[in-house]
C-alpha positions, 0 to 999 in steps of 0.5 A: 535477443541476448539483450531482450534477456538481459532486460527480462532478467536483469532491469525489469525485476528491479523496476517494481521494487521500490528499494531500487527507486533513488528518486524521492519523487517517484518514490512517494508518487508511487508509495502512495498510489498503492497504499491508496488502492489497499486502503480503497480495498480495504473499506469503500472512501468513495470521494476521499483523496489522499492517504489522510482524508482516506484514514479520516473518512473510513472505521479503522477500528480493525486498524493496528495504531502502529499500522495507522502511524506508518500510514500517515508517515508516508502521507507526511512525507508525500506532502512535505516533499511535494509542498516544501518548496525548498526540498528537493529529495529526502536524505539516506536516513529519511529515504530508509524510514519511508521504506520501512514504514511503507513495508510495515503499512503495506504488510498490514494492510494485505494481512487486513484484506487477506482477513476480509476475504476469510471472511467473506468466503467463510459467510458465502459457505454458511450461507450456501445449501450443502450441494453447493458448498460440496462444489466449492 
C-alpha cells in the first residue's frame, strides 16, 4: 500500500512533465504528438501530417510569427534527431531551447483555442431566443 502511495505521489506527477524526460527520443515523440493535436484542434489539417505540412496547409493568419517559429523549431529539432543519422541526443543547451519554444508554442496555441471557443459560445448566445440563453 505504502508503495502504491509513493507511485501516486512521487513517480507519476513527474511522468507527464516533460521537463522530466532526459530522453530526447521521447521528448520529440511526445512534444510533437501534442503539439499536433492543438494544431488539429485549432483548425481542421485533415490529411496533413506533421507539424510542417500541418503549418502549411492551415490560415494561420491568427498565428503570432513568434508562436509559428517556436512551432517549426520543435518540428526541426523532431526531424533532425530522427533523420541525422549520427545524432543520437541533443545537448543541455538544445534540450532547454526545445523546452522553452515548446512552452511558448504551447501557451500560444491553448490561448488561440481558448479564443475560439469564446467565440463560438458568444455566436451560440446571439443566436439562441432568449428562454434559451436564460438556461445557459
Amino acid at each position: 500500500m505504502i508503495l502504491y502511495y509513493l507511485y501516486l505521489f512521487v513517480v507519476r506527477p513527474n511522468t507527464y512533465d516533460l521537463a522530466y524526460c532526459t530522453n530526447s527520443y521521447e521528448l520529440v515523440v511526445r512534444i510533437s504528438k501534442e503539439l499536433e493535436l492543438l494544431l488539429d484542434k485549432c483548425e481542421d489539417c485533415e490529411g496533413s501530417t506533421g507539424i510542417h505540412s500541418k503549418l502549411n496547409s492551415m490560415d494561420t493568419t491568427g498565428f503570432s510569427r513568434g508562436m509559428i517559429s517556436s512551432l517549426r523549431f520543435c518540428a526541426t529539432l523532431r526531424n533532425k534527431l530522427l533523420h541525422t543519422y549520427d545524432l543520437h541526443s541533443f545537448s543541455r543547451s538544445d534540450h532547454e531551447r526545445l523546452l522553452n519554444r515548446y512552452q511558448h508554442a504551447k501557451v500560444g496555441l491553448l490561448s488561440l483555442l481558448e479564443k475560439k471557443k469564446k467565440r463560438e459560445t458568444a455566436v451560440f448566445v446571439e443566436g439562441a431566443p432568449e428562454s434559451d440563453v436564460a438556461i445557459i
